[in-house]
N, C-alpha and C positions, 0 to 999 in steps of 0.2 A: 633913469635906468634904460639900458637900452634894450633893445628889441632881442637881439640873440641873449642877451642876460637873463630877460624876461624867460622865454623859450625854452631857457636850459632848465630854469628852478620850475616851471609847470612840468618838463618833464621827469625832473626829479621829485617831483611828490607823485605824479603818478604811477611811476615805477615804484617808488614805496609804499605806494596804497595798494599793487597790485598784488592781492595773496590768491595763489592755488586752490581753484573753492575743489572741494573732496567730491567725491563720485561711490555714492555708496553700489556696491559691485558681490553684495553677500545676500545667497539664496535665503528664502523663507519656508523651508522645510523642512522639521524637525525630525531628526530619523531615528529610527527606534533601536534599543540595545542588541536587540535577539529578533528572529526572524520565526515566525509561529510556528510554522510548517519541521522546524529544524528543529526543535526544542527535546523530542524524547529523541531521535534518532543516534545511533550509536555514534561515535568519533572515527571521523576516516577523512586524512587529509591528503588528497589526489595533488597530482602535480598538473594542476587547469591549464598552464602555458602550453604543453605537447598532451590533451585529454585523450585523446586517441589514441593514447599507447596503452590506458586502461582495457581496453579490451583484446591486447595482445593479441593481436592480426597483423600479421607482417602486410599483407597485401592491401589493408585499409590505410597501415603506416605509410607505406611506399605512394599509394595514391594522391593522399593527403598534402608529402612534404613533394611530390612533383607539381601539385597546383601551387602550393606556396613560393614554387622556383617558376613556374611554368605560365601562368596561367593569364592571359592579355588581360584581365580584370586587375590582378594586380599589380603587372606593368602600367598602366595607366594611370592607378594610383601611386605610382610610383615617380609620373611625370608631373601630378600635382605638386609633387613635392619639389621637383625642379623647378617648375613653376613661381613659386612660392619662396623657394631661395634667392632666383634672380630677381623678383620682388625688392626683397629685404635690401640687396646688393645697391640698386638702385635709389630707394629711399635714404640709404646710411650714405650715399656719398654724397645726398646734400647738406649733409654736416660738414663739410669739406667745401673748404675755397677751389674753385675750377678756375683752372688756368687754360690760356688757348694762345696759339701764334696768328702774327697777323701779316702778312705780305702783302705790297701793294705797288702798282706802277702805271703811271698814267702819263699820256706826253699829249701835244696840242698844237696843232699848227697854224699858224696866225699872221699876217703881215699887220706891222707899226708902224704909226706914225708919230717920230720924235724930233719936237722941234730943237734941242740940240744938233742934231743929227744931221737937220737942214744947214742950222750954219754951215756946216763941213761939205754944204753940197750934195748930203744923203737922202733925197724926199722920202722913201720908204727900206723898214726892216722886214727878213722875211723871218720873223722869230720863231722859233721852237720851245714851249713851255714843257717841262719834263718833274714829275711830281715819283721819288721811291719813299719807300716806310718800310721799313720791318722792325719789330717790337713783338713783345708780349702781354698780353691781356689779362687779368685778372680779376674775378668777381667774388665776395665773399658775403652772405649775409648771416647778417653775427647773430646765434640763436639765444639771446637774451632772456627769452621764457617760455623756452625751452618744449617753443611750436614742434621743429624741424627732430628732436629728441624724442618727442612725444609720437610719432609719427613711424621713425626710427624703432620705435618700440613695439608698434602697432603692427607691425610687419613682423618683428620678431614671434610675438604670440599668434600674429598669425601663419606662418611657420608652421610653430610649433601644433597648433592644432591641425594644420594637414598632415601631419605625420601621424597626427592620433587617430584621421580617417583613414589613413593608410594601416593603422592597425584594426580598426572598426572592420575594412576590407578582408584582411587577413581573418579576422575572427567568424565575418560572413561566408566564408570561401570554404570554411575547413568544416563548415555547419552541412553548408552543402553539399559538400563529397559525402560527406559522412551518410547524409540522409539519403542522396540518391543511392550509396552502399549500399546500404540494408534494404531501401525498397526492394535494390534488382535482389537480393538475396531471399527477399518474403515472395517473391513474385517466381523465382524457381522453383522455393518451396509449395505455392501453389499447382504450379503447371506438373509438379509431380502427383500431388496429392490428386489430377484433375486426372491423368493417366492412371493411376492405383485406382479411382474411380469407373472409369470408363473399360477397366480392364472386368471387373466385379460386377460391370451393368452387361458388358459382353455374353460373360458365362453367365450370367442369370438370364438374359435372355435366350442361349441356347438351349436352358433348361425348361424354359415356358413355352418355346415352341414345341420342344417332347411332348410335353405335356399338353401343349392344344392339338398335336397330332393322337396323341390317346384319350382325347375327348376328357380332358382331368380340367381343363380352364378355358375362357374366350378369350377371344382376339383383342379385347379390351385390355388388358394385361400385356398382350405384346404392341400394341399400341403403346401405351401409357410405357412403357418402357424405353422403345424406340424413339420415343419422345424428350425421354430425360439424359438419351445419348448423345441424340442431336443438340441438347443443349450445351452438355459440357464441352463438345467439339468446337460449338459455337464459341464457348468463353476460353477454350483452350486457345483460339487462334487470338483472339485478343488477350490473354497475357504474352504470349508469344512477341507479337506487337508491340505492348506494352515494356518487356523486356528491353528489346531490339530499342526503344525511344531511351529509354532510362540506363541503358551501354552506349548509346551515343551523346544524353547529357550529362556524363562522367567524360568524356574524351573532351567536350571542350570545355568543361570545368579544367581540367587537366591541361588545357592548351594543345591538345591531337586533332591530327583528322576526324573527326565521325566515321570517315567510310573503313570500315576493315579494320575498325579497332575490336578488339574483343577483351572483356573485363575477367582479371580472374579475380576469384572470390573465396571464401573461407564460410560455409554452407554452417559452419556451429558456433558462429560470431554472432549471430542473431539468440543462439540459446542461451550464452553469457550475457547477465547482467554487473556490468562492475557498480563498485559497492556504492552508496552513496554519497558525495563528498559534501564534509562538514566541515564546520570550523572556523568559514567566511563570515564575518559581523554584516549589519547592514552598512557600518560605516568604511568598509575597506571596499566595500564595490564601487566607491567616487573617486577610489584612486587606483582600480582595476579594471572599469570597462573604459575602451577606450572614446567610444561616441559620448560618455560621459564627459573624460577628457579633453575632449574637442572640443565641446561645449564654454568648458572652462575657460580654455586657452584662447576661444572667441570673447567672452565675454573680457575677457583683462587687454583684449586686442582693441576690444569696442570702447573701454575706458582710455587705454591710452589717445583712438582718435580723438575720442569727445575731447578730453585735455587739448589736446591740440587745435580741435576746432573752437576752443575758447580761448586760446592765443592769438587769435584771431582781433579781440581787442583790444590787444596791446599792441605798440609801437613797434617797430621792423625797421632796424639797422641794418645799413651794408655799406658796403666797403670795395670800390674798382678800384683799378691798379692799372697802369700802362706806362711800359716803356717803349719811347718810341726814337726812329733816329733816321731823320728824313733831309733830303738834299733837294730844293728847288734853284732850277740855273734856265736863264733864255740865251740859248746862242752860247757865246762865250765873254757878253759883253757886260754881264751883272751873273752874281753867284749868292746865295744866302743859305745860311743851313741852319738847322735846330737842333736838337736833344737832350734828352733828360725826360726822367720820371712823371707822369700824371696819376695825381689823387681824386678821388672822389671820395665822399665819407657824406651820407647822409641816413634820413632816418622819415620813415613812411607812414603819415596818423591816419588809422581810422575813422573820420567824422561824417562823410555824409555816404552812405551803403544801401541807404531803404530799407534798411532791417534785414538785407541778405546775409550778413554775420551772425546775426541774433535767430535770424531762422534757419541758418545751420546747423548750428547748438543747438536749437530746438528738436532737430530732425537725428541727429546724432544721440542725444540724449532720448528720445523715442526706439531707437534701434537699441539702444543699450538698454532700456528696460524693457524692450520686446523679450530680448535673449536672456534675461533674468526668468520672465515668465517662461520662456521655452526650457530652459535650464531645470527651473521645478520643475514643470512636467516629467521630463524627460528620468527626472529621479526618482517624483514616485512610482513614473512605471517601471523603470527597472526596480524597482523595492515589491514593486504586483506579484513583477514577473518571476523573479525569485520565489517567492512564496508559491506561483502558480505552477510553478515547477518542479516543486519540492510537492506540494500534493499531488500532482499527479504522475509523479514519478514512483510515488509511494502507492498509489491508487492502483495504477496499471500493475505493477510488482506482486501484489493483492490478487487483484483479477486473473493475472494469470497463472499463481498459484492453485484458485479455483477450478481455474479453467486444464491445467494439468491434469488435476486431481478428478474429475469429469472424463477426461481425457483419459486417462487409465480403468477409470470404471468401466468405462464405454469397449475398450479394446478388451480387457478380461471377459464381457459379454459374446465381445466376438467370438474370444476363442474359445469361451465355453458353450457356444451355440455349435462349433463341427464335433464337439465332444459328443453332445446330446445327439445332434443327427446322427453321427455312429451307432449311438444305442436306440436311436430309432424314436428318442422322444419328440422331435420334431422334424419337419420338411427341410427342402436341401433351401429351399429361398431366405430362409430364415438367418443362415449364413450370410452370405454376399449382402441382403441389407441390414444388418447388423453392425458388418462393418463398415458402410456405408454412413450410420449415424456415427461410426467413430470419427472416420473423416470428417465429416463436417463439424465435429467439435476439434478434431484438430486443426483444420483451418483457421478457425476462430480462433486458438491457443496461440498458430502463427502469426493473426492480425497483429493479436494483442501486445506480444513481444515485440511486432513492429513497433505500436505504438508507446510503448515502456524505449525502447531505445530513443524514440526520437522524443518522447520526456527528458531523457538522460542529454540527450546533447543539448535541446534546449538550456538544461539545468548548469551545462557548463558554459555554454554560450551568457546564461543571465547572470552568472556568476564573474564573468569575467575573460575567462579564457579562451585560447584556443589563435593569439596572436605573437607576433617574436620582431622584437625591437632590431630597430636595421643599425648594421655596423660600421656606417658611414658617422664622420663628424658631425655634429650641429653647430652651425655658429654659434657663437655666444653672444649672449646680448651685450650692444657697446655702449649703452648708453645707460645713467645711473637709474637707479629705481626709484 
């Protein structure tokens, strides 16, 4: 038998001993039917893709969809995505034979010595060697086990998962307008309630100095008063400030200047709570949040490498090609020419590597069930966070029912304390601090709404929402599954 016979049949049993060993690529986390926190809560199912339209503020709406157009954070996620296609482009065209032209021309100046040449009485030539080529090139390597497909594929899922950070972005962006909104809105409501203060500390103070001038109190009273002025002037100028910072981190949320932007706002978007949205299972948020998503699309990205880095020991066929059509002449005293096609067709074994193949795979297969463990993770904390959202959105909702209800005791006290002073049952101080403890339970009432709204966005954030699929084409994937 001879050697290329030989050659053929070892490697035709080894291509048919070569089977696809499988890539197990399925999470180990069981997810629960119903979500605990959800379970009495009434039925209300919000449209989580635009959440911000539940609170029916044009000026949060308008904010919101200008960062989604606007906002260099998601321009840039926008260029991973470019990124990411020229990628794919790249890899798929090495499923494709590359062809290339080839030009060539070389000459050579030389004297010879031909002893023909002498008979005739010629001792030397002054020859001219003159070498053209033009043809075309070709290289193809044939993807047999379906390395170059696997790889092809690897690109495609990963693709598709930057498009899913590019929603993951979206969903971060719209959280954060949202949440700086309400601050600057809890933060006016403060700086009033800090004036309505200061205005009540004013006139009680002009009425304690009356009265340290008719020898009715000490100076300790106008002391301890002037004391509690200077404080809130003090915190007035930092909300002020703080204001001023959180209108300028909405302007480049937004993609504006900071300088000379000024935010308007809807001062009774903070007192609406929109209802609570239900009706999400645990199992629809693996196919709603999009960093979930990513996730995914990585890890099917990571099995197609590993496949392909265990193609790696199998055989590697290719295939040159050239035509070429070349003319060599010396002088004009001899002429010879060529042309016609050139093949090449061979095939490339794996055998001695030092186990660089074997610890690719190795290393391949490490990344891929790193991002299986990251994948868990990453699901039961959004399965947390849901839940964690859901009670404390319900909690704060509570608290500041309390806190209302507090709130209005407090103010009917107020105003039945200038009743009583009229009729002379008590002093005029009794007033101004009265309502003084109102405010600070309305303060508190404000905090709390704060914090109930930024439950609320959380809640849609962990849910899923609050990102918008881009209108451009996706490739589709070229190669089989």
């Amino acid at each position: 038998m001879k050697v290329h016979q030989i050659l053929f049949i070892s490697l035709s049993l080894l291509i048919a001993g070569c089977q696809t060993v499988p890539v197990n690529s399925d999470g180990s986390v069981n997810i629960p039917a119903q979500f605990d926190n959800a379970q009495q809560l009434p039925v209300y199912n919000a449209d989580l893709s635009e959440w911000w339209r539940e609170w029916h503020d044009p000026e949060l709406v308008l904010l919101i969809e200008e960062g989604l157009s606007n906002s260099n954070s998601i321009k840039k996620a926008q260029q991973n995505i470019e990124i990411a296609k020229a990628y794919q482009t790249m890899v798929q065209a090495d499923l494709w034979p590359m062809v290339g032209l080839l030009g060539r021309k070389s000459r050579l100046n030389s004297d010879i010595e031909n002893p023909e040449l002498k008979e005739l009485g010629i001792d030397n030539v002054d020859s001219d060697l003159q070498l053209q080529q033009v043809g075309a090139l070709a290289k193809w390597n044939i993807d047999l086990f379906g390395q170059k497909q696997n790889e092809a594929r690897s690109s495609y899922y990963n693709l598709l998962s930057t498009q899913e950070m590019f929603h993951a972005s979206q969903m971060a962006l719209s959280a954060r307008i949202a949440e700086n909104y309400f601050d600057a809105i809890a933060t006016q409501y403060q700086i009033q309630i800090t004036d309505e203060a200061l205005e009540r500390l004013q006139g009680l103070l002009k009425y304690t100095q009356g009265r340290f001038q008719a020898g009715q109190t000490t100076p300790n009273e106008i002391d301890k008063i002037k004391a509690n002025i200077n404080q809130l002037k003090a915190q007035k100028t930092l909300l002020d400030a703080q204001f001023d910072n959180i209108q300028q981190s909405i302007a480049v949320l937004i993609g504006r200047s900071p300088q000379g932007y000024r935010l308007k706002y809807n001062m009774q978007s903070l007192n609406y709570s929109p209802p609570i949205p239900t009706g999400v299972q645990p199992s629809d948020i693996v196919y709603r949040r999009p960093d979930l998503l990513a996730r995914q699309k990585n890890i099917a990205s990571l099995v197609a490498k590993t496949q392909a880095a265990r193609a790696d020991l199998f055989p590697k066929f290719y295939i040159n090609f050239g035509f070429l059509d070349g003319k060599i002449g010396i002088n004009s005293l001899a002429k010879s020419s060529f042309s016609g096609p050139l093949f090449d067709v061979g095939v490339n074994l794996p055998i001695f590597t030092a186990g660089k193949i074997r610890a690719n795979i190795k290393a391949n297969e490490a990344i891929l069930q790193k991002a299986l463990y990251d994948y868990d993770d990453a699901l039961l904390g959004a399965l947390k966070e849901v839940d964690t959202a859901y009670r404390w959105r319900v909690a704060y909702e509570k608290n500041t029912q309390h806190l209302t209800k507090t709130e209005n005791i407090l103010l009917k006290r107020s105003n039945d304390s200038s009743k009583l002073f009229r009729y002379g049952e008590i002093t005029y101080e009794k007033i101004p601090l009265n309502y003084l403890d109102y405010l600070k339970a309305r303060e508190e009432t404000i905090r709390q709404k704060l914090n109930s709204a930024r439950a609320t966005i959380l809640l849609y954030q962990a849910l899923g929402g609050g990102w918008k699929k881009e209108t451009q084409n996706v490739n589709q994937e070229t190669t089989s599954k």
